[in-house]
Structures are given as C-alpha cells and as structure tokens.
Steps between C-alpha positions, in 0.01 A plus 500: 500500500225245577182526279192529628282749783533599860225660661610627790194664746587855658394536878348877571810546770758404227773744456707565157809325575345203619272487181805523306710235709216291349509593157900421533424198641262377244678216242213581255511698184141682583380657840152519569467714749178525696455758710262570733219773567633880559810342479701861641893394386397520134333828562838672422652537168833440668443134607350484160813543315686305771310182413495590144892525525554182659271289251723653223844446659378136573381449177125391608170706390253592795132491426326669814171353541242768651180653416576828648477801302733708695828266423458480115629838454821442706525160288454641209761813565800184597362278229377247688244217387182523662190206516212509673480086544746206438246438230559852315758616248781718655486853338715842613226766638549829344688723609424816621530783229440841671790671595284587818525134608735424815587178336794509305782295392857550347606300160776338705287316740339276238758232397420266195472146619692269281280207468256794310166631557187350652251367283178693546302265291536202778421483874756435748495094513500440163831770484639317749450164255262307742247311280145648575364193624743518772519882507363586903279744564537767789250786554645760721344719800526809380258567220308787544209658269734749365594337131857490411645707232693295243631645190341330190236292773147540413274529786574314815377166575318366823726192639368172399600327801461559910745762676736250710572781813804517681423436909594824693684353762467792741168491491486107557758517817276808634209300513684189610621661816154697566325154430735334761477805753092425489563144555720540790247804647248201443650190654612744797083612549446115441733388779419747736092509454536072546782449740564841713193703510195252589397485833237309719367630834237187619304617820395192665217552806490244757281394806701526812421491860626752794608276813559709836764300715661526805681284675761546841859406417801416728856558425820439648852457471490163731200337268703335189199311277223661378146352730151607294315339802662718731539799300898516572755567264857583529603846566788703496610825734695707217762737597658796300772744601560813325752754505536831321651835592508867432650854580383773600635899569619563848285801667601484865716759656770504797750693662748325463709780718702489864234459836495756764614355829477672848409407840144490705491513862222169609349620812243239735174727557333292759597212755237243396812275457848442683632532170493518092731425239472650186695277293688599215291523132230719694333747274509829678291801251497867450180527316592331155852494583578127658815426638655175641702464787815287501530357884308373758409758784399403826260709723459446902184628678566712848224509721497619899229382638183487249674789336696472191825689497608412111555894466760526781695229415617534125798312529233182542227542355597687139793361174620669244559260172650551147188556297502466121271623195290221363564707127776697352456849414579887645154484577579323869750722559288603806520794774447349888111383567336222704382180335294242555650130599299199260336258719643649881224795576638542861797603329620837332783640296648780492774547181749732431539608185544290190776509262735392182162388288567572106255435181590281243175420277533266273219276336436122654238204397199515738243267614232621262744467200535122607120462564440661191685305288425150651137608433563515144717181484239290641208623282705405238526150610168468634383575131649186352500269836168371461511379126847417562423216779138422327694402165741305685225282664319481133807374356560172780138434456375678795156712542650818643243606836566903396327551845747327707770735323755679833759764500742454786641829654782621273858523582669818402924607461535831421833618421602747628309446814335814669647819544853400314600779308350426104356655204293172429400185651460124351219327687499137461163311555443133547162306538387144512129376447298191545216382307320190575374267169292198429624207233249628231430128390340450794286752503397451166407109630301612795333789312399246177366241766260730651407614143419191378282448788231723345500443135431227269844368445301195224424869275746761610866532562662754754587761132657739859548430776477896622882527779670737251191770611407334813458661799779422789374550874801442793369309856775482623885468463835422742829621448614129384293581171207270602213708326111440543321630241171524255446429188201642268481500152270520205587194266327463176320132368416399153619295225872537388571630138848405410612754253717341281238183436267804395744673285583175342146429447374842311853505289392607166135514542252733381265736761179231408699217611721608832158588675380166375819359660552652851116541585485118492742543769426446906433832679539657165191808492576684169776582275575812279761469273647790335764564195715745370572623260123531349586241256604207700234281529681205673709462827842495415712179557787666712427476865672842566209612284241422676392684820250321756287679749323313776235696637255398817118485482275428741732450769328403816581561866588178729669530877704273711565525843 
C-alpha cells in the first residue's frame, strides 16, 4: 500500500456506495475524507459502519473531516477518526453512553486494522509522512458554530485559514439559464422596439390648384391615330354576348282528352250577295264553347224579284259541315243550339248535338312560366353585362362611354315549348350588347392640352389630370360606333412630390430635421411628423416604415372652356 494521503471531497448528492467505490479506489494508506455541509448519507449509523467496514477490510484508516456536531456521535459509535481541518489531529468522538441513545454498534463491526492505530498526537499530513513544509492546507465548507466534541480535545479552535467553499452547481446552472432567459427576453424587446415596432406617419401639406376642363372629343372605329388638334381619337364599338339559362315549375293546365265533334247546319240570312263561302277553319261559338268546322260550305242567295227567297230554297242557300271542338273535354259534349259563324254575320248555324268529348287533365308549361323565367334569366345577365363589357374596353386601352351601353331584344328556346305536357321547363336566354369606347390616351392628350392652357406650366405640373371622376356627356352616336361626346373634368396643378426621393431623403432623421428637409421643398406648406412607439425619436430607415400623407391647402379654383 502506497504511503501517503488522499483527500477525497464528498458532494451533498453522494450516495454510500459511490463514497465507498472511492475509498476502494484510493492507492493511499490514509483517506481524508471531506464531506460537505448536512451531508444526509452519513446521517445513518448504517452507512457509518459500511464505510467503517470497508476502510478495515482494505486496510486504510478514514479520518472524516467535518465540524458538525451531529456526525461525531455516529463516528465515535464505528470508531471512526474525526478532524475538524487538514491542519488538526484526527481523534475518535465519544461515543454515546446512555443506553437511551439510538446509536449503537455491535463488537463485530469494528475490525482492527493491521497497519495499527492512528496517532492522535499528529495531524493528518504529517501521518500521512508529507514534510510540513509541503503539507497542503484545505479548509472545508461545512464548519458551523457548533464546536466539535473530541475525546481528550480541549476547547475548540477557530480555523486559522479562509473556508475554500464547494460551488453548488444547481444553483449556478439555475441562474445560468434564468440569466440567459433575461437576455434572450432582452435582445427580443431590443429587436423588436428598433427594427419591428417604430413607425413614421409624415403629413406633408401642399399648394395645389383646382382646374375645371372641358373639352368635345370624337371617336371612331374608322379614325386610327390619335389628332389633339382635332380632338379625335380612335374608338372602338365593343360587343358582348351572353348566355345563361334556368328552370322553372310548370303551372299550366290542359285537357289533354278526346274533342266533341257534331254537325252545324250554315244557313245565308240575307241576299246582299249571290253567294258566300265559309271556308273550312271557321270558328263557329256556343257562348264559350268554339268549335271549328272541317269543309268549305257554299251558300247561294234566292231572290224573286227584290225579294229574297233564301228561306224557301234550303237546298241553295244553307250546308251542313263536320264541325270540331277547338278543346278536349266532356264539357263540349253539347245538346242542339244555334251558333254564331266568326267573321260571316249574314250567316247562322244551327248544330245538332255534340258528342264523344272526354277529360284528360294533365299539367303543361304555359306562356307565363316561359315569361317568367326569361325575366329572371335576363336580370341575371343584365347585372354583370355592364361591368363585364366596361372591363373589357379598360383592359385594350379603351375609355368605356357607359352611356352608349344597348341591350338588343333577347332570343329565347324554351324546352318544352308551350303547352307540351311537363312538370318543369328550362328557359334558355341569350343577349348581345354594344358599348361604344374612346382610346383613353387620347383623351388624356386632349384633356392635358386644354389644362395646360390655364396654368403656369414654368411652376406647376398637371399632379391629375381629373378623367377617372370626370363627367361624360353623349352628342351624338351611329350604329358604326362613331361617338360624339364631352369631356369635363376637374384636374389638379401643383408641384410633383415623388415619394420615394422624399422617403430617401428623411431616412433616419429626427422630427427637427425632416421639417427642416421637406419645407425647403417647392409647393411644400407644412409638415408634421409623427412616431411610434413614444420612444422613437427618429424616422426609421425601412421605406415600408414610413407612411407619407399628401394633403391639399389652399387649393384654388381655375376653368377652361
């Protein structure tokens, strides 16, 4: 066995075996074992007379180095060696002699070591043979007021050197990751309250002038370059055709039944002509009951003299014809009567009665289902046609005249057609539309020239030139799409602020300084700046963070005719 000391430190979280695993490990001849405040494993006897055990069966002695007065009775009960410091003499505690005392130990669990006892009379270096200029000294962390109880020890002894403390490295990792929590929290805040958050809204006032223009305009499909002189420009007549469809229930009702047939007697009342022919088709009626005839009848007038004789000579001057119901249903199944003949009032009829008419009702798609529906269809359209055809003249460059906008009568299929047996009916609806438009370019030439003709173009510039609210007033249009047409608008004059020069300009700056900047500006009034949050002081230097608001004062009233 190697001479010399170990001194092997205790952590708090240390169990038994792992202190012994150490004290088995140990090549030296004497452990100094320095444990640590409230050090709980060596709270129990049992551990006690483990370590104790395992010093003796390795043949090493154990001094426990400790100042606390609770562990020197459980040393002293196993026989351990006890010191306060490196620098103090070992020395076995007493042992606890009441027989009340939970500490107790049996004769068998003290083993003799063979290299024999410690001597009391040195400290631990020099019993470990290291000379005592090169003895080290280690103060330990858990010294406490309470002095230790040493058999034969006078009165304890205040430590002549510094405690050396262990580091609790829970403590140290706790406040690691709380300190880098705050720092993170921190750099976040920092980020956000310099990058993200800070905002500039610059209100910038300017002097502008009103300009009232109006100007007559010309456009037509046959004029291909745009003439400011003239006031032409190309135009355009657009067409659109829409189709869309839709069902509806079928209300009508019809018999769809046999028709009563019979036969009516056509008699010639009067002999203001030589003779009528009632063709075949003729409408002959019984009140509400019509029925047609199916043949041609003949009728000759008799007269003797200046008298007419129609009445004495049947065989001329009356027919009898197949007649027909104009509707199925037992209702014409009618008993003999007279009826009237459609469009022949000298002549009468005289039926016998009608028969073989039966019912059948069954339910058929009328006229006001179809009217109904197409109504619907074509609101529909009509609610889209007019943005439809203006978007479409937008998009090729074209100023859409709204007021030239035409619906052409719509074409209608309904299937099935009227009166066809149905429950429902599809009514398909197509309709085309014109609207005239004006190349837009132009426009905008002819309207700027007549602008210009009442401001000072050497101090202002045309900031609007007023078509997207102007006012549109047709003259007159033809069906090739030639359109006459006014023009009046309210454009705007003043001096042009270009937004991004500005931004660029007040990048960075502080309130003081951007009003300094842009009120050195033409047309430039005033300037309010404002910042947020309240602590930002300076306009931030991302464009996307910095809002500008042009606002007119002043503005003054200026027409052209």
């Amino acid at each position: 066995m190697a001479a010399g000391k170990e001194t092997i430190y205790i952590d708090v979280d240390d169990e038994i075996t792992t202190i012994i695993d150490k004290v088995q490990n140990s090549s030296t001849k004497i452990i100094a074992l320095v444990l640590p405040k409230r050090a709980s494993v060596f709270q129990s006897i049992v551990n006690m007379k483990l370590l104790k055990r395992t010093a003796d069966s390795s043949k090493k002695n154990i001094v426990l180095i400790t100042s606390e007065a609770s562990l020197l009775p459980l040393a002293g009960a196993v026989g351990m060696h006890v010191a306060k410091t490196l620098q103090s003499k070992p020395a076995i505690p007493t042992a606890p002699k009441t027989s009340d005392s939970p500490v107790s130990i049996d004769a068998d669990d003290v083993e003799e070591i063979d290299d024999g006892p410690i001597d009391t009379s040195k400290p631990v270096g020099e019993l470990a043979g290291v000379p005592a200029d090169e003895e080290e000294t280690i103060e330990v962390d858990n010294e406490d007021d309470t002095p230790a109880i040493v058999a034969g020890a006078a009165s304890p002894k205040k430590a002549l050197n510094k405690k050396l403390k262990v580091p609790n490295f829970d403590k140290f990792r706790t406040r690691l990751i709380l300190g880098a929590g705050a720092f993170t929290v921190l750099l976040l805040f920092w980020i956000f309250a310099t990058f993200v958050w800070p905002k500039a809204s610059i209100t910038i006032k300017t002097d502008t002038t009103d300009v009232t223009s109006t100007v007559s305009v010309t456009s037509s499909p046959a004029i291909k370059e745009i003439n400011v002189d003239k006031k032409q420009v190309p135009g355009i007549l657009k067409e659109l055709k829409k189709t869309d469809s839709t069902k509806a229930l079928a209300t009508g009702q019809k018999d769809m039944g046999t028709k009563a047939t019979g036969k009516v007697t056509l008699s010639l009342n009067d002999c203001s002509q030589a003779q009528v022919t009632v063709p075949a088709g003729t409408t002959v009626s019984s009140g509400t009951f019509n029925f047609i005839t199916q043949a041609d009848a003949t009728l000759q007038s008799v007269k003797f003299g200046n008298q007419c004789k129609n009445s004495d000579f049947p065989q001329v001057s009356t027919a009898s014809v197949t007649v027909t119901a104009q509707n199925a249903g037992d209702s014409y199944n009618l008993s003999a009567r007279n009826y009237a003949v459609a469009g022949f009032g000298m002549v009468s009829g005289a039926g016998a009665a009608m028969s073989g008419g039966t019912s059948k009702i069954v339910k058929v798609v009328s006229q006001q289902d179809i009217d109904g529906a197409k109504q619907k269809v074509i609101e529909a359209i009509n609610a889209t046609a007019n943005q439809d055809i203006t978007n479409q003249l937008k998009s090729e460059g074209y100023f859409p005249l709204t007021d030239t906008f035409t619906a052409k009568d719509p074409l209608v299929v309904p299937s099935p057609g009227v009166d066809a047996e149905a429950a429902e009916v599809t009514v398909n609806v197509t309709l085309n539309y014109t609207m005239a438009g004006a190349n837009e370019e132009g426009i905008k030439q002819i309207l700027e020239a007549d602008i210009k003709q009442h401001i000072d173009t050497n101090k202002q510039n045309i900031l609007n030139n007023g078509l997207d609210k102007a006012s549109i007033r047709i003259d007159n249009k033809k069906p090739t799409g030639e359109t006459a047409f006014t023009v009046q608008a309210i454009a705007q004059a003043g001096v042009e602020q270009n937004e991004s020069d500005i931004k660029a300009a007040v990048r960075g700056k502080k309130k003081g300084e951007v009003q300094a900047i842009l009120q050195t500006r033409p047309g430039v009034k005033d300037v309010q700046v404002k910042t947020s949050p309240f602590w930002v002081y300076k306009v931030p230097k991302k464009d996307s963070k910095i809002t500008l608001i042009f606002e007119q004062q002043g503005a003054s009233a200026s027409n052209g005719q």
